[in-house]
C-alpha positions as a Markdown table, in Angstrom:
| # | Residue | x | y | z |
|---|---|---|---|---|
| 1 | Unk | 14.4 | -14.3 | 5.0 |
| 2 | Unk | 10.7 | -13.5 | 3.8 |
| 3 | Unk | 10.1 | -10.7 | 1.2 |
| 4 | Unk | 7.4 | -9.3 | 0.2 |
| 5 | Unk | 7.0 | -7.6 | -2.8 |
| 6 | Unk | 4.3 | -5.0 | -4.4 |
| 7 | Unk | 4.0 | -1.5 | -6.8 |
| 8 | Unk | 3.0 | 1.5 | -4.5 |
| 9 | Unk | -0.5 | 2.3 | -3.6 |
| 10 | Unk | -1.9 | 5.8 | -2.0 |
| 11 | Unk | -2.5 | 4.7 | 1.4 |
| 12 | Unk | -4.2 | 1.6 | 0.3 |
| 13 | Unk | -6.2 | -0.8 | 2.4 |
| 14 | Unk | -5.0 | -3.0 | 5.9 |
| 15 | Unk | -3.9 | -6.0 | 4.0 |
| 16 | Unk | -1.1 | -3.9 | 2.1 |
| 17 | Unk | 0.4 | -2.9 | 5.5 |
| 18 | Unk | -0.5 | -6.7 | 6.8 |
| 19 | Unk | 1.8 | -7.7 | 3.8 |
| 20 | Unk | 4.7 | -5.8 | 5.1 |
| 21 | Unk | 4.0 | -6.4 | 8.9 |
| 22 | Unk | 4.6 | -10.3 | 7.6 |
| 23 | Unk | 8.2 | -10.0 | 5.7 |
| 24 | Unk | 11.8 | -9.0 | 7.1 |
| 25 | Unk | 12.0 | -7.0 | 4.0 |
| 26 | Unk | 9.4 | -5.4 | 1.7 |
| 27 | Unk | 10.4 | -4.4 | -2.1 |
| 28 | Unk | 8.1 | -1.4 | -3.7 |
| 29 | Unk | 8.5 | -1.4 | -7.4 |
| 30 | Unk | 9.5 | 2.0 | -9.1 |
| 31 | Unk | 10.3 | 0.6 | -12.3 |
| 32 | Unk | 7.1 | -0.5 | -12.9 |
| 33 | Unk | 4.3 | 0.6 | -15.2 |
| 34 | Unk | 2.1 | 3.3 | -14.2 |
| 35 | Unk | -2.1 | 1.7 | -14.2 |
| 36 | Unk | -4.2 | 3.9 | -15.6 |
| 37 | Unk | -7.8 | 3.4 | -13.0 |
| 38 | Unk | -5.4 | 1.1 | -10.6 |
| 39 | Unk | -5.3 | 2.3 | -7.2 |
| 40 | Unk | -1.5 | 3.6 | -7.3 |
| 41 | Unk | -2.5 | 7.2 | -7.3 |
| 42 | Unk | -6.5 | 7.0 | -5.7 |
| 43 | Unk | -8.2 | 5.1 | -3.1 |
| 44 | Unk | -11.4 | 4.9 | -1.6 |
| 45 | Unk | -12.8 | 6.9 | 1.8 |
| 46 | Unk | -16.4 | 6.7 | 3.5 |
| 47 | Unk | -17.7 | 9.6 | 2.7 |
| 48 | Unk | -22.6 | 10.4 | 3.7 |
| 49 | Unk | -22.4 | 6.7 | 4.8 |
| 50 | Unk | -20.9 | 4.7 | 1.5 |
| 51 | Unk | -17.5 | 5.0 | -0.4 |
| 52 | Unk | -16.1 | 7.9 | -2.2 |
| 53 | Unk | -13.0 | 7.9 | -3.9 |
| 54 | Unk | -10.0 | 9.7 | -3.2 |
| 55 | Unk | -7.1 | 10.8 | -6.0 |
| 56 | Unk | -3.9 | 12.5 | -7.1 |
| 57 | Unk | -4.5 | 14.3 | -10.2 |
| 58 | Unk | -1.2 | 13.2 | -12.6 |
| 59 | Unk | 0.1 | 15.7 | -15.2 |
| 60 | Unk | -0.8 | 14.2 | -18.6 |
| 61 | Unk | 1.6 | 11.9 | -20.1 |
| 62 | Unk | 2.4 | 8.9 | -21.9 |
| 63 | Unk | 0.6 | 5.8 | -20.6 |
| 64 | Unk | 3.6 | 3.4 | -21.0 |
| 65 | Unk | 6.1 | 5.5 | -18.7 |
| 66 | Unk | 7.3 | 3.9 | -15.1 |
| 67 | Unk | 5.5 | 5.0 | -12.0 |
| 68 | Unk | 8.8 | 6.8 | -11.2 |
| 69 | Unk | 8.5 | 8.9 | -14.2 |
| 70 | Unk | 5.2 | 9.8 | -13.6 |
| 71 | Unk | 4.8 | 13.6 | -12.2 |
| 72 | Unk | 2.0 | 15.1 | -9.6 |
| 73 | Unk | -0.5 | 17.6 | -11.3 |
| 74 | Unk | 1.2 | 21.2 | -10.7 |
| 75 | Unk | -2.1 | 22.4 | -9.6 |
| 76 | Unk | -2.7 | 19.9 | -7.0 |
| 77 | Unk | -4.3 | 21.2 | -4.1 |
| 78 | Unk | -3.2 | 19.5 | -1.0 |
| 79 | Unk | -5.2 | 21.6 | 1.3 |
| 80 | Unk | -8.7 | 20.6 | -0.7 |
| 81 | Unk | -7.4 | 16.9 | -0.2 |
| 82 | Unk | -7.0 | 17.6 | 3.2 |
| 83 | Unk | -10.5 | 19.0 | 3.8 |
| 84 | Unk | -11.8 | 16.3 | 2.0 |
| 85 | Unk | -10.5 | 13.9 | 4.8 |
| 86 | Unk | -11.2 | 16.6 | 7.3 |
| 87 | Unk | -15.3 | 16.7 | 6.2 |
| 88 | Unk | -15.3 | 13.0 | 5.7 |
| 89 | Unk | -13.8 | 12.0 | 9.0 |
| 90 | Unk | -14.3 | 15.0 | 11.7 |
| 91 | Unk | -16.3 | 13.3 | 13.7 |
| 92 | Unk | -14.9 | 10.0 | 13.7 |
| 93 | Unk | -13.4 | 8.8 | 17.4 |
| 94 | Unk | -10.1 | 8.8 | 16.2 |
| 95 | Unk | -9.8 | 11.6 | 13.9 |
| 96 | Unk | -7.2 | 13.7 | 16.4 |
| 97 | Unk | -4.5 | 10.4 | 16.1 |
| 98 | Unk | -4.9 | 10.1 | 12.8 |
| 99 | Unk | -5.4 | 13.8 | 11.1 |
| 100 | Unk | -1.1 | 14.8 | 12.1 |
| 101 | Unk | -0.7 | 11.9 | 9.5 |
| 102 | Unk | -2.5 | 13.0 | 7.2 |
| 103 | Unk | -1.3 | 16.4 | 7.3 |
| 104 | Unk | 2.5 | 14.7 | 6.7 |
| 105 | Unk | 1.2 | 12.8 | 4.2 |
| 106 | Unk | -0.9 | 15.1 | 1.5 |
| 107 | Unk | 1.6 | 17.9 | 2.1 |
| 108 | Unk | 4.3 | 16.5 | 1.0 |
| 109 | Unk | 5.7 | 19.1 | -2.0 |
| 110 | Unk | 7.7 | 16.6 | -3.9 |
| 111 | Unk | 5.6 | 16.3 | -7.3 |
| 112 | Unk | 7.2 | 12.9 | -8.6 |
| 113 | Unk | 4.6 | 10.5 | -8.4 |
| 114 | Unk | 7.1 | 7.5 | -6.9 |
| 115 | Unk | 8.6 | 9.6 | -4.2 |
| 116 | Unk | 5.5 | 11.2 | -3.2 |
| 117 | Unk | 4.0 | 7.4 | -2.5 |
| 118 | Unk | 7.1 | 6.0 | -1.0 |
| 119 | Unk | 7.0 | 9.2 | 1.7 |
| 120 | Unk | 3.5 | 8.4 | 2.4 |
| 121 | Unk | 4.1 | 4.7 | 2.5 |
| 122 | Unk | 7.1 | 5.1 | 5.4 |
| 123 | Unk | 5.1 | 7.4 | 7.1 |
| 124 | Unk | 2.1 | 5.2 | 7.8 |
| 125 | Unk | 4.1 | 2.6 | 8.2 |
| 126 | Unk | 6.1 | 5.1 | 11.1 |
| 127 | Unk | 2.4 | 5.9 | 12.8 |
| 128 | Unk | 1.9 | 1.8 | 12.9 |
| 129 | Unk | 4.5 | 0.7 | 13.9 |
| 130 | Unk | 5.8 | -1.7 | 11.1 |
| 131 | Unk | 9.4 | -1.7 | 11.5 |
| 132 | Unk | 9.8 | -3.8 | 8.4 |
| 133 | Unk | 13.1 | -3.1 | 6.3 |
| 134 | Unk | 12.2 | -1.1 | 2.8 |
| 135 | Unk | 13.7 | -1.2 | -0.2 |
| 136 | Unk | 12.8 | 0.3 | -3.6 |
| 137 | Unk | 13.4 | -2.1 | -6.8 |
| 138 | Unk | 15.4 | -0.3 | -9.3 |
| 139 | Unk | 17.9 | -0.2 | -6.4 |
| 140 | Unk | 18.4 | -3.7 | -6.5 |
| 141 | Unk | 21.1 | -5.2 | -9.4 |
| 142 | Unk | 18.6 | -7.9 | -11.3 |
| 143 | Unk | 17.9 | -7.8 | -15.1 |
| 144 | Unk | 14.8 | -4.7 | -14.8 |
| 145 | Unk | 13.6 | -6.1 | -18.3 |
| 146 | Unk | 12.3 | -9.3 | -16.8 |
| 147 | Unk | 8.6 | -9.8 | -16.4 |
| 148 | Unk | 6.2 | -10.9 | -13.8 |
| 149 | Unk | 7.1 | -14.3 | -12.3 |
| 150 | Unk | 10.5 | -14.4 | -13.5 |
| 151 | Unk | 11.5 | -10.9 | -12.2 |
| 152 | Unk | 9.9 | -11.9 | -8.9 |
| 153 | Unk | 12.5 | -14.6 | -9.1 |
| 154 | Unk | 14.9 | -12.5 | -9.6 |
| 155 | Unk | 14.6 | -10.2 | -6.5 |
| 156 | Unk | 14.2 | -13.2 | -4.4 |
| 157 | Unk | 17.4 | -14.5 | -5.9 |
| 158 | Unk | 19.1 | -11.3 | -4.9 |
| 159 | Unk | 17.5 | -10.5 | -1.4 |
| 160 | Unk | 18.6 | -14.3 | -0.7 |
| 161 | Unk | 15.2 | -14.7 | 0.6 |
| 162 | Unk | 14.0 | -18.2 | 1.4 |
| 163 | Unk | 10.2 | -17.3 | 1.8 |
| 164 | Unk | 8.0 | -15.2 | -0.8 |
| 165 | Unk | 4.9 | -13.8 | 0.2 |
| 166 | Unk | 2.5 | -12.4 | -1.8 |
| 167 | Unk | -1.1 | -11.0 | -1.7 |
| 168 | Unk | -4.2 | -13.7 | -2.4 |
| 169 | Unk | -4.5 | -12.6 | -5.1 |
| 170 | Unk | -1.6 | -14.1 | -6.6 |
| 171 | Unk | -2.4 | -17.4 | -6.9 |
| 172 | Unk | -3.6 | -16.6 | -10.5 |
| 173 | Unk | -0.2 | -15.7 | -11.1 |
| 174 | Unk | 2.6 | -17.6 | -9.4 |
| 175 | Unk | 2.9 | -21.3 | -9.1 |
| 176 | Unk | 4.3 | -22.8 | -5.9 |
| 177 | Unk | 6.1 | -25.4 | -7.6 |
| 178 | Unk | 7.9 | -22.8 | -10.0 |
| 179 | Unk | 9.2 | -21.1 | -6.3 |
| 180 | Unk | 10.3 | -23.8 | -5.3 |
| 181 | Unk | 12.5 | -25.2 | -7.9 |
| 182 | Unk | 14.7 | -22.5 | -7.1 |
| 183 | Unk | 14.4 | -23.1 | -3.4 |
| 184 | Unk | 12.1 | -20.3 | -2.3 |
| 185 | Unk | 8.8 | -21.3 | -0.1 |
| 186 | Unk | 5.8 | -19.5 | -1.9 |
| 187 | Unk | 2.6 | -17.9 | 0.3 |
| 188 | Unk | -0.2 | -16.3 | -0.1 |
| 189 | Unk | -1.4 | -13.9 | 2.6 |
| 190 | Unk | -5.4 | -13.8 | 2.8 |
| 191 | Unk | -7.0 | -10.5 | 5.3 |
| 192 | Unk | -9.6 | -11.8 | 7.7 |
| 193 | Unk | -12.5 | -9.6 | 7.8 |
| 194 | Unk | -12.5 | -6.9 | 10.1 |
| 195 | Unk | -15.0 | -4.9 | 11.0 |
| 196 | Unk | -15.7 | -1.9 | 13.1 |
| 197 | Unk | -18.4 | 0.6 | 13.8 |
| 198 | Unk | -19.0 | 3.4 | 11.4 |
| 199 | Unk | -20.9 | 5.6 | 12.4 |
| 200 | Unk | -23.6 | 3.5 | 13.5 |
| 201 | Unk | -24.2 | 2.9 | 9.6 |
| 202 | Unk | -24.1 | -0.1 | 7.8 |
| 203 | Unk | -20.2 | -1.6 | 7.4 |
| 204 | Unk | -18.6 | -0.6 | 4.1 |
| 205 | Unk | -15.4 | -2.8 | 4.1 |
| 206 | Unk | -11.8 | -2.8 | 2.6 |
| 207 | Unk | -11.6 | 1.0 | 2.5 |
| 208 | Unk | -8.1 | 2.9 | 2.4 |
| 209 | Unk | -5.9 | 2.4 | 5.7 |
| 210 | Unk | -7.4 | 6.0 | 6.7 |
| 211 | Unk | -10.9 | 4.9 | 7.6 |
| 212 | Unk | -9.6 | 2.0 | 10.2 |
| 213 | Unk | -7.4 | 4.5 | 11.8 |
| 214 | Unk | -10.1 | 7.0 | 11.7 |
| 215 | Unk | -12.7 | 4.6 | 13.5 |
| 216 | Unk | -9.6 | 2.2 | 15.8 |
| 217 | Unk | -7.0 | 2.8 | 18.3 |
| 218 | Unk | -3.6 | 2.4 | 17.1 |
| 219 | Unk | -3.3 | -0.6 | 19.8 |
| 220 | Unk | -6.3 | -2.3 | 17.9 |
| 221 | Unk | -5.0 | -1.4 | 14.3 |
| 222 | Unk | -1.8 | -2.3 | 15.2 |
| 223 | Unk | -3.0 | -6.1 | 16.2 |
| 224 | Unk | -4.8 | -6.5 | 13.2 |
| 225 | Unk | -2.2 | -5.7 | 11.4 |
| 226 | Unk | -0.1 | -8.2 | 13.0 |
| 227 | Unk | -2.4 | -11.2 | 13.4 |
| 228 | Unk | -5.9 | -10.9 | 11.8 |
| 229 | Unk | -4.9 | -12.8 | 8.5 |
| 230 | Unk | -3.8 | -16.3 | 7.7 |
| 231 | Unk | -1.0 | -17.1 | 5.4 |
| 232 | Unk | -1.9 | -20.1 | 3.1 |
């Protein structure tokens, strides 16, 4: 069984969804801590021709609480979120497929930082098409004080997964001999570039997940999804 395994991002970019379109089973860490100027709770848009970044405003808290303790801003205004897609991407090609999505998406009333993400998260996952099983970490019986590596390990142990995949950027952090001491196959999964027509501008690339559904149909988003990456 492959798993993949990664803390929650707001509608981050295709190779997050490409991660989970590669495993039987994805894991998305709750019990992990909140980044302050990570991309859990912001991402970027194109916005005049270059990138603008998109946020959730958090109510102020301690920096060393769990993204599931984390809370939503009580004044967040969904509907000046929603316009800011709306004047970003109006015009775009796609912008009538992709706009209901939004809607669910920014909407959403539940104010806990975790839940709010993991309702986006299935919901774009919904619109594409990614059937991949779900599950949510502190769900899962493993030792939740382990670190890094070794409670990576751990999930894998208890998933019984035979495959661990993992975004390129991990090869700083995780050692393929280490995986498979315990008999677990360790890759990397590396995005190909792909780039589309914006209009008629200069390409700005990686943005969130919302600017290649703005600009794609779901046909072409959905095969890039499934096949423009390598694993390595």
């Amino acid at each position: 069984m492959k798993l993949g395994i990664m803390q929650p991002y707001f509608l981050p970019y295709i190779g997050y969804f490409q991660l989970i379109a590669a495993v039987d089973t994805f894991i998305v860490y709750d019990n992990i801590k909140y980044t302050k100027k990570g991309w859990i709770n912001r991402n970027r848009m194109l916005l005049n021709g270059t990138d603008a970044m998109f946020s959730l405003p958090l109510k102020k808290d301690s920096d060393s609480l769990d993204v599931v303790q984390r809370e939503i801003s009580a004044d967040f205004d969904h509907t000046k979120l929603i316009n800011q897609f709306k004047g970003a991407y109006r015009c775009a090609p796609y912008f009538s497929q992709t706009y209901p999505l939004l809607e669910r998406v920014v909407c959403c009333e539940d104010h806990n930082l975790f839940r709010y993400l993991h309702h986006s998260l299935v919901e774009t996952c919904r619109h594409l098409g990614i059937d991949t099983e779900i599950r949510i970490s502190s769900g899962i019986v493993i030792d939740h004080d382990l670190k890094a590596q070794d409670k990576v390990l751990a999930l894998c142990k208890a998933m019984r997964a035979d495959e661990y995949v993992n975004t390129i950027g991990g090869t700083e952090l995780y050692q393929k001999s280490e995986f498979c001491s315990h008999g677990i196959e360790l890759k990397f999964i590396k995005s190909q570039p792909f780039e589309y027509d914006q209009f008629g501008a200069a390409f700005v690339p990686w943005l969130s997940i919302v600017d290649v559904m703005m600009f794609n149909p779901l046909d072409v988003v959905r095969d890039c999804i499934n096949s423009n990456y390598e694993l390595i």
